[in-house]
PAVOGU-95553 format. One record per residue: residue in three letters; x, y, z of N, C-alpha, C in turn. Coordinates in Angstrom, 2 decimals. Layout:
# PAVOGU-95553
@residu: ALA | neast: X | nnorth: Y | nup: Z | caeast: X | canorth: Y | caup: Z | ceast: X | cnorth: Y | cup: Z
...
This chain:
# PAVOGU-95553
@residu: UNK | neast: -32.26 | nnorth: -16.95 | nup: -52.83 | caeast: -31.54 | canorth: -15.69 | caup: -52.70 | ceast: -32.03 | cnorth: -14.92 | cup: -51.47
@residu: UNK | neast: -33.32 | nnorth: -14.76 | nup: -51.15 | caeast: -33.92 | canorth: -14.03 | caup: -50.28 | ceast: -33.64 | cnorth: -14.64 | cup: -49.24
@residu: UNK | neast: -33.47 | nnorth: -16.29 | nup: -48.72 | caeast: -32.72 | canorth: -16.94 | caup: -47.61 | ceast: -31.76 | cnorth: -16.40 | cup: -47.50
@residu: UNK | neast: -30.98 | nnorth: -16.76 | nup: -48.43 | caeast: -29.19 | canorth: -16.48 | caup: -48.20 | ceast: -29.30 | cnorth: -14.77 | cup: -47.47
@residu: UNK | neast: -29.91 | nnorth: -13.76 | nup: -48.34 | caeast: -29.56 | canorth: -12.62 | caup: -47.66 | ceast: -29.91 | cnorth: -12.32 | cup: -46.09
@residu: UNK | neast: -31.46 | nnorth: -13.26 | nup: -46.13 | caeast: -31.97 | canorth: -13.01 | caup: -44.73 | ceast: -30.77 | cnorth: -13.64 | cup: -43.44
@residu: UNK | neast: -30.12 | nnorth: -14.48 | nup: -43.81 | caeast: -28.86 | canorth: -14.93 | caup: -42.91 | ceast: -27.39 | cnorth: -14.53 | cup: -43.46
@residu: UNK | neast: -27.44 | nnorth: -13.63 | nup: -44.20 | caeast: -26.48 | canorth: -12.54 | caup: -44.51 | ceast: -25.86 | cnorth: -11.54 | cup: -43.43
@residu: UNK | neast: -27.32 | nnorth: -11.54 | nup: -42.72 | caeast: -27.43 | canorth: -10.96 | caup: -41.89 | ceast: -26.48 | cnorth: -11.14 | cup: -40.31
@residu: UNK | neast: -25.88 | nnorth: -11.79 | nup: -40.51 | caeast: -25.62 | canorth: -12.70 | caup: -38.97 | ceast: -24.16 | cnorth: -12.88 | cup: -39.46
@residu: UNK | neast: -23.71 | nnorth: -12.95 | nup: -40.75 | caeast: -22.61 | canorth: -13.28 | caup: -41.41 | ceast: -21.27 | cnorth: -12.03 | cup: -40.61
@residu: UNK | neast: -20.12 | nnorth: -12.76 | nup: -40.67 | caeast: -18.77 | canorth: -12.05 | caup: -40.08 | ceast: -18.34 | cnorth: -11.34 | cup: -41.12
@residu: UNK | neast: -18.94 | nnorth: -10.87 | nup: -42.07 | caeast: -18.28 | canorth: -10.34 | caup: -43.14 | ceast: -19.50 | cnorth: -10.12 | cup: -44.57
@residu: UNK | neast: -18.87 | nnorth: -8.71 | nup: -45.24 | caeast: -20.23 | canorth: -8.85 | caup: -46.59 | ceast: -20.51 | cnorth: -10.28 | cup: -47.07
@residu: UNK | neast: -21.33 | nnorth: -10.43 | nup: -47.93 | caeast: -21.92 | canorth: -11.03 | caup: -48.52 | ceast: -22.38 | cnorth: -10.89 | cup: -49.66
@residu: UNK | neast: -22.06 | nnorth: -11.63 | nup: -50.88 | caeast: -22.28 | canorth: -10.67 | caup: -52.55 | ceast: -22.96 | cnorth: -11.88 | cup: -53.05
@residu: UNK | neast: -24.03 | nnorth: -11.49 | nup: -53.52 | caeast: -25.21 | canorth: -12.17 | caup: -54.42 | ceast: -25.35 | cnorth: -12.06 | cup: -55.66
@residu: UNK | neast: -24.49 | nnorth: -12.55 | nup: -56.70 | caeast: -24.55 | canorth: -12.05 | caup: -57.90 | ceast: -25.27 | cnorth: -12.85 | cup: -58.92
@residu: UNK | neast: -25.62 | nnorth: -12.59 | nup: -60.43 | caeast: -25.87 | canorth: -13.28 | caup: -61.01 | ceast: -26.98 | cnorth: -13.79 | cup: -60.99
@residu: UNK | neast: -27.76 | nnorth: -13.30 | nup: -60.27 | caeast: -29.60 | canorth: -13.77 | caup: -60.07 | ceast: -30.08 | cnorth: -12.59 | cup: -60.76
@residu: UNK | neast: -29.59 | nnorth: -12.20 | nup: -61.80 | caeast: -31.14 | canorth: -10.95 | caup: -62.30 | ceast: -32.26 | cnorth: -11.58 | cup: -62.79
@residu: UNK | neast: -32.34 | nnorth: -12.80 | nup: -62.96 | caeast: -33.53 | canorth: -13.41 | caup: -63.14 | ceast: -34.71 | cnorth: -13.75 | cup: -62.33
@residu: UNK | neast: -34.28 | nnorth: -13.18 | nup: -60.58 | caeast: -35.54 | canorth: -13.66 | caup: -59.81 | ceast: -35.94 | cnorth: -12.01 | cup: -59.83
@residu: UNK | neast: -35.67 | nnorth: -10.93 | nup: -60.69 | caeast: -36.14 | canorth: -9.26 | caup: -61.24 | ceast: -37.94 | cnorth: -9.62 | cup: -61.30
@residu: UNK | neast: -37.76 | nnorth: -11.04 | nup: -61.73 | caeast: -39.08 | canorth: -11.42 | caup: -62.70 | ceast: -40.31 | cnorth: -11.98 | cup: -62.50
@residu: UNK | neast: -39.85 | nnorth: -12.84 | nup: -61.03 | caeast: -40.85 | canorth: -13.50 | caup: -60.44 | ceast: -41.90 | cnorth: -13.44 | cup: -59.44
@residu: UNK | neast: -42.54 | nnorth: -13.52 | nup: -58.34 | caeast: -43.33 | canorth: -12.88 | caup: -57.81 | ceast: -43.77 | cnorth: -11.37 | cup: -57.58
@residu: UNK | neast: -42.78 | nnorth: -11.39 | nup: -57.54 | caeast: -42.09 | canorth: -9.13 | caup: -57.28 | ceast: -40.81 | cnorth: -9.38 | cup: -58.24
@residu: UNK | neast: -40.29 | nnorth: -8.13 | nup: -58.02 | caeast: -38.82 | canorth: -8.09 | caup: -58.06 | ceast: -38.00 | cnorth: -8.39 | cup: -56.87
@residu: UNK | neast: -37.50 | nnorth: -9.86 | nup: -56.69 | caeast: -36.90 | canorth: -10.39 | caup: -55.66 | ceast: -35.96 | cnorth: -9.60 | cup: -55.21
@residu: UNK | neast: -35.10 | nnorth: -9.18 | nup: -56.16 | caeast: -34.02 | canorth: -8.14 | caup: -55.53 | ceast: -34.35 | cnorth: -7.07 | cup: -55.21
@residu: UNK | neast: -35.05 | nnorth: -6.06 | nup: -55.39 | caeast: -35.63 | canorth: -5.25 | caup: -55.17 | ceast: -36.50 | cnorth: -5.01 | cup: -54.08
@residu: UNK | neast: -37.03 | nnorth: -5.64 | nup: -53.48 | caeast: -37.75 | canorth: -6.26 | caup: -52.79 | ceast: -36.99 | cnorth: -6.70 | cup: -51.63
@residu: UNK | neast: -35.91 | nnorth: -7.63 | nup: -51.64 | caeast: -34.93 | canorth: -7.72 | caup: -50.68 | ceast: -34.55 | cnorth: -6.66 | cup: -49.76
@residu: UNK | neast: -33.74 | nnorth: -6.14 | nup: -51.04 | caeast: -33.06 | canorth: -4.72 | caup: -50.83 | ceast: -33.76 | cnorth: -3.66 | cup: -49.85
@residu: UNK | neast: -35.03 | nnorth: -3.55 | nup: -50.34 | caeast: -35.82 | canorth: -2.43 | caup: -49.41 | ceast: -35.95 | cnorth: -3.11 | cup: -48.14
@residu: UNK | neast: -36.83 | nnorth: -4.34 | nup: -47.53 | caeast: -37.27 | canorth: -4.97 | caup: -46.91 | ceast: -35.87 | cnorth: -5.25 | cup: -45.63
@residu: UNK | neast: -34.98 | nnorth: -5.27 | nup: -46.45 | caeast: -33.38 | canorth: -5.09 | caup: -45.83 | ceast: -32.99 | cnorth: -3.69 | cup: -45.34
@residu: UNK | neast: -32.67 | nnorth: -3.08 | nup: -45.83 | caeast: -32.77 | canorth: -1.14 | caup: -45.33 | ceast: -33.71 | cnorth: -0.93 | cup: -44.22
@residu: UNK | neast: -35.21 | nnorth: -1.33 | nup: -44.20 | caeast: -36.24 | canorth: -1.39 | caup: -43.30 | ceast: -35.80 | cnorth: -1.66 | cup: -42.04
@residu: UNK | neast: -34.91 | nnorth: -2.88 | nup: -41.74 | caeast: -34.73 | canorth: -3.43 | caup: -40.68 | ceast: -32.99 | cnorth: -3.02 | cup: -40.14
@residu: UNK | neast: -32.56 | nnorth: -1.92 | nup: -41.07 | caeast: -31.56 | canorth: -1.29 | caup: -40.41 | ceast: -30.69 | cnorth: -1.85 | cup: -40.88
@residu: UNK | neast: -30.42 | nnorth: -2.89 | nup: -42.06 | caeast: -29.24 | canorth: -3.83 | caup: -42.86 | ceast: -28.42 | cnorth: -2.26 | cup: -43.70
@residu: UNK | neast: -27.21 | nnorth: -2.47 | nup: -43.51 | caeast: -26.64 | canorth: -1.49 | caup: -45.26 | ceast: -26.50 | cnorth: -2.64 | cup: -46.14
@residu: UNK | neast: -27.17 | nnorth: -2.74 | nup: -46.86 | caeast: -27.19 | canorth: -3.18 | caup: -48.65 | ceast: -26.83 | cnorth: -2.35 | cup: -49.74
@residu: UNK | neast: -27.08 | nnorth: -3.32 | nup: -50.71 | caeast: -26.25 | canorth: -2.36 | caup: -51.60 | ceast: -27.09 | cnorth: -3.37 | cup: -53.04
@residu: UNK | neast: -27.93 | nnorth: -2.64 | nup: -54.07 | caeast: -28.62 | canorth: -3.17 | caup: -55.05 | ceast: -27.44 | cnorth: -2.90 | cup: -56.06
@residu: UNK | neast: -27.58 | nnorth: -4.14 | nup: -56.95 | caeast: -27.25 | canorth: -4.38 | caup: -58.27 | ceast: -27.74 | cnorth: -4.77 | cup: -59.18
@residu: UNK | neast: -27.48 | nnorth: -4.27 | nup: -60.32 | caeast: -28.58 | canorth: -5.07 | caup: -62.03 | ceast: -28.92 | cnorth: -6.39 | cup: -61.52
@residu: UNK | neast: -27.48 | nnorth: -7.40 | nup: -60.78 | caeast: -27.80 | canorth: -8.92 | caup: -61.32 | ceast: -27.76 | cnorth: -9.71 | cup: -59.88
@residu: UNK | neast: -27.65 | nnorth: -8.87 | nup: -58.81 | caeast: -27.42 | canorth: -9.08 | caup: -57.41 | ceast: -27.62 | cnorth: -7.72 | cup: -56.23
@residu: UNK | neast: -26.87 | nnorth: -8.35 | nup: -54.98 | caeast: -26.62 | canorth: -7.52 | caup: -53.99 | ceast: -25.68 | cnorth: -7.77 | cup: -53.16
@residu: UNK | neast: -25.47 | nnorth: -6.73 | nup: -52.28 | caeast: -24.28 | canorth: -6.78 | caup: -51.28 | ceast: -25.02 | cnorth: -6.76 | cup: -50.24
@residu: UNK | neast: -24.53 | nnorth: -7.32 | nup: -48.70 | caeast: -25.42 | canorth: -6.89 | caup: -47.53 | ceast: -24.29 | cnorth: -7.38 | cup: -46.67
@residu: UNK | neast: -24.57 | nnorth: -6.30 | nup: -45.68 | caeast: -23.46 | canorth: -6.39 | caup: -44.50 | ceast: -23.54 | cnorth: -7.06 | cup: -42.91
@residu: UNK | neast: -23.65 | nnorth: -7.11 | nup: -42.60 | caeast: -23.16 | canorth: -7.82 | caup: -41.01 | ceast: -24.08 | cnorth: -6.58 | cup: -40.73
@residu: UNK | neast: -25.36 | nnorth: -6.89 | nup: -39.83 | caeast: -25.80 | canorth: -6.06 | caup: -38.84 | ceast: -25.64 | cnorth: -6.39 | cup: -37.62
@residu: UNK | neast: -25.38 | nnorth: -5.19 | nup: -36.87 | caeast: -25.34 | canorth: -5.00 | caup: -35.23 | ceast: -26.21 | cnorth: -5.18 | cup: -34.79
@residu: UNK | neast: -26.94 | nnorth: -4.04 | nup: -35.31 | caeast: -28.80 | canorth: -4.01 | caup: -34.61 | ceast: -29.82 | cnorth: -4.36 | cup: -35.58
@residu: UNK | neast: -30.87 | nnorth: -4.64 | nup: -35.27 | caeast: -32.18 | canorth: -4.47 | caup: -36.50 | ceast: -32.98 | cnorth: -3.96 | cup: -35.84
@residu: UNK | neast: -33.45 | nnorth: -3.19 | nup: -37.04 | caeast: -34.28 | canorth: -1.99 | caup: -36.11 | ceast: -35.48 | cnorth: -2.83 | cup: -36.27
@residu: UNK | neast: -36.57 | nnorth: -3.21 | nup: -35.21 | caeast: -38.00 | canorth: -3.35 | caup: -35.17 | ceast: -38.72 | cnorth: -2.69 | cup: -36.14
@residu: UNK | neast: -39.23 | nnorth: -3.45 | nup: -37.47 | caeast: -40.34 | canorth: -3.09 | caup: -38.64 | ceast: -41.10 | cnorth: -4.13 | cup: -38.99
@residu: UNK | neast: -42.07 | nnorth: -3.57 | nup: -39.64 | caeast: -42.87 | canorth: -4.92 | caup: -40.57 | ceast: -42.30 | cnorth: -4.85 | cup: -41.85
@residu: UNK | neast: -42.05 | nnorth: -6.21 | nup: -42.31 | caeast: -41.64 | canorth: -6.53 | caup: -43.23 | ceast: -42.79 | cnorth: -7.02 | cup: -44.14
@residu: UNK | neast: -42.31 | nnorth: -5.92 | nup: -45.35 | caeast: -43.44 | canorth: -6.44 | caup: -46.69 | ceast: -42.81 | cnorth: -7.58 | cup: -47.68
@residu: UNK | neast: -44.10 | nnorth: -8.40 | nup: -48.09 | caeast: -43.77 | canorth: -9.59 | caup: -48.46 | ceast: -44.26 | cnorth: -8.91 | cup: -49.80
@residu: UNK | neast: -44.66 | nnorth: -8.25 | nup: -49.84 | caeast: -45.07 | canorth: -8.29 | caup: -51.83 | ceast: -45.94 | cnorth: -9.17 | cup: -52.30
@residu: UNK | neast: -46.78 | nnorth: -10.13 | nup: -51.49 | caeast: -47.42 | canorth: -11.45 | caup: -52.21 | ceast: -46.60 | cnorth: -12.31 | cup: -52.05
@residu: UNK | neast: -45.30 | nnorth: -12.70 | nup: -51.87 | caeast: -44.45 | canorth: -13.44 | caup: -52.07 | ceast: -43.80 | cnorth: -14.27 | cup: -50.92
@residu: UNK | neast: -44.49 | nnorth: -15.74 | nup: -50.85 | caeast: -44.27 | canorth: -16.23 | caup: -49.84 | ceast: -43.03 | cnorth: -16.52 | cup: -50.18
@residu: UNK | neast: -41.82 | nnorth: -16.15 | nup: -50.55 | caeast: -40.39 | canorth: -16.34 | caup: -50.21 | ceast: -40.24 | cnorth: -15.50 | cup: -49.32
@residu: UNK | neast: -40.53 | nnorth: -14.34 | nup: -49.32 | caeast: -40.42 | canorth: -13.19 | caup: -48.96 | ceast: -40.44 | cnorth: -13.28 | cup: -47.61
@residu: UNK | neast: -41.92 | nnorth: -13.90 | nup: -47.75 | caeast: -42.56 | canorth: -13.91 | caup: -45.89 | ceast: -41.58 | cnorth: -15.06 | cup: -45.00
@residu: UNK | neast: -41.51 | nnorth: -16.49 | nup: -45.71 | caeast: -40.57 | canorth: -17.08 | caup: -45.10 | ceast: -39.11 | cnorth: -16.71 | cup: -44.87
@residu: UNK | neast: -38.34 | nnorth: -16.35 | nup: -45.98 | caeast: -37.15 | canorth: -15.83 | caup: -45.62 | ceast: -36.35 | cnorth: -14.78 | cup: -44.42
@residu: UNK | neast: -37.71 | nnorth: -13.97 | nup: -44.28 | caeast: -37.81 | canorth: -12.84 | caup: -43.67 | ceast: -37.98 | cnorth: -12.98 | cup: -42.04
@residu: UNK | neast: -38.72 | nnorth: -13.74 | nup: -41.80 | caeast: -38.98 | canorth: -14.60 | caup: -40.79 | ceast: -37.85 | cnorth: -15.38 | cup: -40.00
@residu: UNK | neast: -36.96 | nnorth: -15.66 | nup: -40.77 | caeast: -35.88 | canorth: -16.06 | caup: -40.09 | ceast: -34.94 | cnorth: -14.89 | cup: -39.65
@residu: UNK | neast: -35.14 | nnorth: -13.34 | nup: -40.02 | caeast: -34.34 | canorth: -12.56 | caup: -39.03 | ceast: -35.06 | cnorth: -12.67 | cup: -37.67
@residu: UNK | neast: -36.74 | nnorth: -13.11 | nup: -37.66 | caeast: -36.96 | canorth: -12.34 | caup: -36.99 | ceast: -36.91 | cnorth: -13.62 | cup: -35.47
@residu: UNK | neast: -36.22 | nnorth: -14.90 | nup: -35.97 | caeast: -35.66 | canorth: -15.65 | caup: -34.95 | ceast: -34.89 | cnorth: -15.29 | cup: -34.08
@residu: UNK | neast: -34.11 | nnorth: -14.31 | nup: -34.60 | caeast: -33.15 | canorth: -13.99 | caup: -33.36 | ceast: -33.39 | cnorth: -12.44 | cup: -33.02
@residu: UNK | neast: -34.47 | nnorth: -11.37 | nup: -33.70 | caeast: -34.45 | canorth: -10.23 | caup: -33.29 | ceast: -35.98 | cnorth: -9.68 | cup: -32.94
@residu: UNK | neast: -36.65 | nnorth: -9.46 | nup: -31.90 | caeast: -37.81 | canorth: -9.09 | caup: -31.90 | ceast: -38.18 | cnorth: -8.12 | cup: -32.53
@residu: UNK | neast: -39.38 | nnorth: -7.71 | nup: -32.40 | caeast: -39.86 | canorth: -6.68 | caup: -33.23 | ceast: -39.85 | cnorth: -6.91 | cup: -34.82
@residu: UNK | neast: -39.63 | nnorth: -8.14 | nup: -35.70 | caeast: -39.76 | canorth: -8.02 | caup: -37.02 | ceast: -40.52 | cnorth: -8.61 | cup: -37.00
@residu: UNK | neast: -42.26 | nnorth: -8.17 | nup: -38.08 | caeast: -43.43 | canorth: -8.60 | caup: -38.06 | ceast: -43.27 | cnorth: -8.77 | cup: -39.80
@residu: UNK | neast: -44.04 | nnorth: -9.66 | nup: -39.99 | caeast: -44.54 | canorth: -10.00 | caup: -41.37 | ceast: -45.66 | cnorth: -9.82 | cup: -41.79
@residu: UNK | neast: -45.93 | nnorth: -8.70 | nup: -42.58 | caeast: -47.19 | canorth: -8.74 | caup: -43.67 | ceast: -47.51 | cnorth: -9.69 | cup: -44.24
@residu: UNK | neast: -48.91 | nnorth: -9.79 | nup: -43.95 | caeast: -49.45 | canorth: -10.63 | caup: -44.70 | ceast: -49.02 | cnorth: -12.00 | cup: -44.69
@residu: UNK | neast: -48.85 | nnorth: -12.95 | nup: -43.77 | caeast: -48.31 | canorth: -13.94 | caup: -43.45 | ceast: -49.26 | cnorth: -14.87 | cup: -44.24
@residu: UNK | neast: -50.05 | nnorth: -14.60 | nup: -44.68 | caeast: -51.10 | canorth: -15.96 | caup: -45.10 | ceast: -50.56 | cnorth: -16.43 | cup: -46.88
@residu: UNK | neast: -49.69 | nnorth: -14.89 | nup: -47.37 | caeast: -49.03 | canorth: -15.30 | caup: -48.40 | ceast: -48.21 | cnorth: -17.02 | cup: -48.56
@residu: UNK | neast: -47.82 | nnorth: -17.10 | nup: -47.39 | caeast: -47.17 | canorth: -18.51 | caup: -47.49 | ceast: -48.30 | cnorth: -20.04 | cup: -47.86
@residu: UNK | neast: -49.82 | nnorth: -19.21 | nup: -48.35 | caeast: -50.67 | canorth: -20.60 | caup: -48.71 | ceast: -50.39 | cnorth: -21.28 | cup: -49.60
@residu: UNK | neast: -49.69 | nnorth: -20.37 | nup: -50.93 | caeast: -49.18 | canorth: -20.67 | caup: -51.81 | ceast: -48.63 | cnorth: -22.26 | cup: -51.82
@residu: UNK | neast: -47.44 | nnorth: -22.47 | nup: -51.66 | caeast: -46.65 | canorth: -23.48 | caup: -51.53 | ceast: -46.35 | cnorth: -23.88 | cup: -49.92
@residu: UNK | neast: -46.24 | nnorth: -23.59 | nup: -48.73 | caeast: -46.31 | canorth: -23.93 | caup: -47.80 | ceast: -47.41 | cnorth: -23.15 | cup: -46.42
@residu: UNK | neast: -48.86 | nnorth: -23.97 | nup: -46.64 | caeast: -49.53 | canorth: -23.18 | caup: -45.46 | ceast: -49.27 | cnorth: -22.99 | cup: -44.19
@residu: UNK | neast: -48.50 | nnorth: -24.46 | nup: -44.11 | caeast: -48.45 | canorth: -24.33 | caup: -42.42 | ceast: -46.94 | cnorth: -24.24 | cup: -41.77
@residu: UNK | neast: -46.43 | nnorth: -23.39 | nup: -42.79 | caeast: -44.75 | canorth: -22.68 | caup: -42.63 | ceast: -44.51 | cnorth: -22.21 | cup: -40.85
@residu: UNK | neast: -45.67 | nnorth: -21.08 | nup: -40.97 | caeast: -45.23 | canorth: -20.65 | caup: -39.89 | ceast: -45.53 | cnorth: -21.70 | cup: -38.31
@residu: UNK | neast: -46.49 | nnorth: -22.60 | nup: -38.44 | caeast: -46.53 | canorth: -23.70 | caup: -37.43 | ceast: -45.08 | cnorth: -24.57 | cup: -37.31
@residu: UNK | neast: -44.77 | nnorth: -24.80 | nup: -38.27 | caeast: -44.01 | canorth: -25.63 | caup: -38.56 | ceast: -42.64 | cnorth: -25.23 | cup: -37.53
@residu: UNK | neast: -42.31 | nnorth: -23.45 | nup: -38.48 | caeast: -41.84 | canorth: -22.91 | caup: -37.99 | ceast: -41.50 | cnorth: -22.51 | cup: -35.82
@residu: UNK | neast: -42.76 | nnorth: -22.34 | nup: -35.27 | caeast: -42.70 | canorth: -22.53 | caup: -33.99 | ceast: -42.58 | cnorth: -23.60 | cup: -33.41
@residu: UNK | neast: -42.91 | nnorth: -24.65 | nup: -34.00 | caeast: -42.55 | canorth: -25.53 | caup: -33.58 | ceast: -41.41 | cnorth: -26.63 | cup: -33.43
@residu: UNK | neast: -40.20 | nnorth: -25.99 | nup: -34.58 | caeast: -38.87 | canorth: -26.09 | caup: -34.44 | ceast: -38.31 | cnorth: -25.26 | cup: -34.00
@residu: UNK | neast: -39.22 | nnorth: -24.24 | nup: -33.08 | caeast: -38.23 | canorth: -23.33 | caup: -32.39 | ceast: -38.45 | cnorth: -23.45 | cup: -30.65
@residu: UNK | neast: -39.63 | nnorth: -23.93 | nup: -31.06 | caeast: -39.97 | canorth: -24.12 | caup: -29.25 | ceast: -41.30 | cnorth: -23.23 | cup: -29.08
């Protein structure tokens, strides 16, 4: 979910995420968590009980993005910040969890 929204972002049109109130539960509150972390960087979203809405951004405003502990968070997030400078990630080491060497990996499919 936190992928899909992070390239929500880039999308020609909203984008509706429904039916996940179950990631409410898991590291953070995934949606919740989205949602803010999204607003931060200048997205209009829109929170729901069981989803979200998120719109086509123009700009993103330059912030650090909080991961909550939650290396979805940090990875997902990370991919706005492929195409927009200025988005930094907290706490990047969160990704030891399940993938340590994300962000290598990461530069190095990007160049």
């Amino acid at each position: 979910v936190m992928t899909l929204a992070a390239v929500a972002v880039f999308a020609d049109g909203p984008t509706v995420i429904e039916n996940v109130a179950h990631i409410r539960h898991k590291e953070t509150d995934r949606i919740s968590a989205t949602v803010c972390e999204l607003a931060r960087l200048g997205v209009k979203v829109e929170e729901r009980p069981d989803g979200l809405t998120i719109w086509p951004a123009e700009t993103i405003t330059p912030a650090t993005v909080q991961t909550y502990d939650d290396h979805r968070m940090a990875m997902a997030f990370s991919l706005i910040g492929l195409k927009h400078l200025g988005v930094t990630i907290a706490d990047p080491e969160c990704v030891n969890k399940t993938f340590p060497d994300y962000f290598e990996r990461l530069e190095a499919l990007c160049g």
